[in-house]
C-alpha angles and dihedrals in degrees: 000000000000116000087243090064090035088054094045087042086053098047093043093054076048091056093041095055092041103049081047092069105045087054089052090051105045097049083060096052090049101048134070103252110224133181107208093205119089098199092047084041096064100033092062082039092061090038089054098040083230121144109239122246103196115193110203104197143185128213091211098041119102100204090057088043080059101044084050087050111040113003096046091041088051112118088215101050082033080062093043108042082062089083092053132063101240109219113198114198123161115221100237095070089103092186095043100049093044087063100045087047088047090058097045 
């Protein structure tokens, strides 16, 4: 291999990497970010001293299809979800939504 493929070689796994990561963080920047663990949830909630926003969701249900589609994508909730813990919790987790109802 000549050293002027070894250098562009070199440069394009660069790029590659590169252009990797500001994917990576722009998609975060534009996404609510969620924990889907309640626990988990409330606990990062108390550490950061953040209220909690929990979103109970069903699969089937075409509100909740529109909210995922058009609420949780928009710049400005994405903005503001940052000062909450999202909690994600879908509805037919029967276990799981019986306790968060209980403590609520």
């Amino acid at each position: 291999m000549s050293r002027f493929t070894a250098v562009i070689a070199v440069l394009a796994v660069f790029f590659v990497i590169v252009s990797s990561s500001l994917t990576v963080s722009v998609k975060a920047q534009n996404e609510v970010t969620w924990v889907y663990d309640y626990p988990t949830g409330m606990k990062a909630a108390a550490e950061e001293n953040k209220p909690v926003m929990i979103y109970i969701h069903e699969d089937w249900c075409p509100r909740c299809r529109n909210m995922d589609q058009n609420t949780w994508t928009d710049g400005e909730v994405i903005q503001l979800s940052s000062n909450f813990v999202n909690i994600n919790v879908v509805g037919t987790d029967k276990e799981r939504y019986i306790t968060i109802a209980s403590l609520h």
